[in-house]
Structure formats: C-alpha cells, structure tokens
C-alpha positions in Angstrom: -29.2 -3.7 -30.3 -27.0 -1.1 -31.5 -26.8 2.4 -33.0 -24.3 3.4 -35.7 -23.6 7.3 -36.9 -21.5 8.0 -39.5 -19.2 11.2 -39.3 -16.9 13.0 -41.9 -14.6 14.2 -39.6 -12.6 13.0 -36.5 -14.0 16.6 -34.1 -17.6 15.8 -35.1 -17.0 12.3 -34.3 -15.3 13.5 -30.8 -18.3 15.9 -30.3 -21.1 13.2 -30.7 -19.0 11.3 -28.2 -18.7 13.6 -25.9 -22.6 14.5 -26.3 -23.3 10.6 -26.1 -21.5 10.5 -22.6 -23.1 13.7 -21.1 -26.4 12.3 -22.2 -26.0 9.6 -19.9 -24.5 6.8 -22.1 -21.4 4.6 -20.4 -18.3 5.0 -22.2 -18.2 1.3 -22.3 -21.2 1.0 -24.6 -19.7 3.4 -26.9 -17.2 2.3 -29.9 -15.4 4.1 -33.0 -15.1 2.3 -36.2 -12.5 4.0 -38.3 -10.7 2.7 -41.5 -7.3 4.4 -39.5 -5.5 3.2 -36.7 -6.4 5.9 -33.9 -4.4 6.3 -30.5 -6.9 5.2 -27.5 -8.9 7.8 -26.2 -8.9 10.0 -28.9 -12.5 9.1 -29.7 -13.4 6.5 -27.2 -11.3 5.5 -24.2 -10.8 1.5 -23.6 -10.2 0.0 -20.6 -9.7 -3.4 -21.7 -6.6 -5.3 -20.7 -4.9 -6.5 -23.8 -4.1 -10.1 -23.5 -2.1 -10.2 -27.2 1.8 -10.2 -25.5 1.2 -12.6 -23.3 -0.4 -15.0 -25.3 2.6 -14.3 -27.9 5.6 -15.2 -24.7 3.0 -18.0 -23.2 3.2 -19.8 -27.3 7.1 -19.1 -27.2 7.6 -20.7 -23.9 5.5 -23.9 -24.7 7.2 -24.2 -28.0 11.0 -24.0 -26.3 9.6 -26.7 -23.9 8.5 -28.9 -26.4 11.4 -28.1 -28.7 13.8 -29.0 -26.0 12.1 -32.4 -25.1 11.3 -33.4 -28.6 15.5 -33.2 -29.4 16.5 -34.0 -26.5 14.1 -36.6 -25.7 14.7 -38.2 -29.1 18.2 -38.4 -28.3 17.6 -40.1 -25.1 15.3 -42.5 -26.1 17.6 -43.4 -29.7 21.2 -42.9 -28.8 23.4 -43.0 -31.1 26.9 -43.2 -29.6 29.8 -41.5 -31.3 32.8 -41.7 -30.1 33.5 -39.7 -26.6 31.1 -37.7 -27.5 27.2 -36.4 -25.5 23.9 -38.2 -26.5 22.2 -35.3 -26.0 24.4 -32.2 -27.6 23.8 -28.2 -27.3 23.8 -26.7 -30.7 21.3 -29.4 -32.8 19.2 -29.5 -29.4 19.2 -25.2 -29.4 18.3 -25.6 -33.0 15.3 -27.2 -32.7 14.4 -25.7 -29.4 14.6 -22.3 -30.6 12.4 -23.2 -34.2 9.3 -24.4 -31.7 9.4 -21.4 -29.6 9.6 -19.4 -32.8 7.2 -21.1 -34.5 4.5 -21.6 -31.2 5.4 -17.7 -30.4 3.9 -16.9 -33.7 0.7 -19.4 -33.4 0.3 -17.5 -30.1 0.3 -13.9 -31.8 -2.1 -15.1 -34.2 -4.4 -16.1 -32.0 -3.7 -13.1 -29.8 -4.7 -11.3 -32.8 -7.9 -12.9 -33.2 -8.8 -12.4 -30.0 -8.0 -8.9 -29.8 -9.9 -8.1 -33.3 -12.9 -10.7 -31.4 -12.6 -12.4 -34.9 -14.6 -14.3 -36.1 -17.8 -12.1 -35.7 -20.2 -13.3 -33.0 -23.8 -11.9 -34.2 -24.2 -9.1 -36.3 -21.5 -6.2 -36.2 -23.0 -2.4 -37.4 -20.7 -1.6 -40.7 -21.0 0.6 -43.0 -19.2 0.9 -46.3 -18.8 4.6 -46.1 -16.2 3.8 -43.1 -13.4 2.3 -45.5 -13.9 5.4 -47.5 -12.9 7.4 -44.6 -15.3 8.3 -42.8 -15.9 7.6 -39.1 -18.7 5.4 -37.4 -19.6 5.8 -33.7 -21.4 2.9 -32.4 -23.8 2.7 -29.0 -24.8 -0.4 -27.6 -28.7 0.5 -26.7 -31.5 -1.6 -24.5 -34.9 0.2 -25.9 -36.2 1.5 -28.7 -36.0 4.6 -26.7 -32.7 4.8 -25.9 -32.0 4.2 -29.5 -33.9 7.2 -30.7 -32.2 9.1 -28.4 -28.8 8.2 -29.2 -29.5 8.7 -32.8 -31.0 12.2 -32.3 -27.6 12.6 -30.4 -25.8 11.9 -33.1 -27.7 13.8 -35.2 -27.2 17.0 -33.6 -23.7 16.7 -33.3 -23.3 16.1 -37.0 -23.8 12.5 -38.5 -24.3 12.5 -41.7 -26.8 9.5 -41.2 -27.7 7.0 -38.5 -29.2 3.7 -38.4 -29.7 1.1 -36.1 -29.4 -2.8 -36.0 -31.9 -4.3 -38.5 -31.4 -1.8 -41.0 -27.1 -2.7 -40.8 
C-alpha cells in the first residue's frame, strides 16, 4: 500500500522528505516521481546498483561471439576456395562480427532500460496527472492504515497540495 503527495515545488518536496525520514520512515520506502530528470539524492537517495551498462557490454560481447562464429563458421563449413587465398578472411568476418555486437549491444541496453524503468508495471503504481504538469509526487510505501495516515499528515504539514493513497490512485 502506498501513499502519494503532490508538491509544487522541488524545497517542499525536499522538506516532506526530510520530515518523512525523521518521522521514522526508511529512505528506502520513500520515492519521487518528477516529470524532470533529477540528480540522485536531491529528493530521495538510491542505493540501488544499476545493472543497465553491463547488460549493454554483456549483449555486445555475445553478439561479437556469435558474429564471429556465424562468418567464420559459415566459411568453414562452405569453403569456397579462391585462388591462394584464406577460407576464413578478416575484413567480411570483422564485418559481420562487429554488426552482431552492435546490434546485441543495443538489444542489451533496451532491456537494461526496461529493467532500470521496472517496465512493464507490476501491480498498481500511484500517478498522478498533475506530475507531467510539473509538479512533484513523493511516494511512501506504508504497512497499516496507520502508518498511512501518518505519512499523509506528514505530507500535509510540509506542504502537499493533496495526498491520497492506493485505492483512490
């Protein structure tokens, strides 16, 4: 269960946070929905390891490996002899090589990305449509009803302009 404040500006967003975590909330239960790209831990500080690069130089390595032994196993297994010359020759082999790490390095961003924006949705997600208008949403993962109430009184005091929780999202 979950409870979302909306906020017109980014110090009344920081001050509900800051209120949130002195009242005794974990950080980690706390998240800022913003229509603009904020630095980490200017509202709410994540500790999260980001897997997105790896996932990108993981798809590119795969790729190259299959690149290299698709061209160069197709060459092996159909020669073609010409001449004096190699069955199995650098530049058409780079070629294709290089297009599969290319192309699996950008299958693995993708998904990186997905991961990263935990897309698609699992359960319901608080949203509000005042947030791509630019305003600013602080959520806070709650157990009880009380906890909930508290949290929104919170949130209220530091200067939402309105909270609600999880059914009414």
């Amino acid at each position: 269960m979950e409870t979302l404040g909306i906020f017109k500006d980014i110090e009344t967003a920081g001050g509900a946070v800051e209120s949130l975590i002195k009242a005794g909330f974990a950080e980690a239960e706390i998240t800022s929905l913003t229509s603009v790209a904020y630095p980490d831990g200017v509202l709410v500080k994540t500790d999260g390891r980001s897997w997105f690069r790896w996932l990108a130089v993981a798809g590119g390595i795969v790729g190259a490996v299959a690149g290299f032994f698709l061209a160069a196993g197709t060459a092996w297994l159909y020669p073609v002899q010409t001449g004096d010359k190699p069955i199995i020759t650098f530049y058409p082999t780079g070629i294709v090589t290089f297009e599969l790490a290319m192309l699996f390095a950008i299958i693995g961003t993708m998904a990186g990305m997905f991961l990263e924006m935990k897309l698609p949705p699992r359960g319901k997600r608080p949203y509000d449509p005042a947030i791509s208008e630019g305003y600013i949403g602080i959520s806070v993962a709650v157990m009880s009803q009380d906890q909930g109430s508290r949290a929104k009184e919170i949130m209220r005091k530091a200067g939402a302009l309105r909270t609600m929780k999880e059914e009414t999202l």
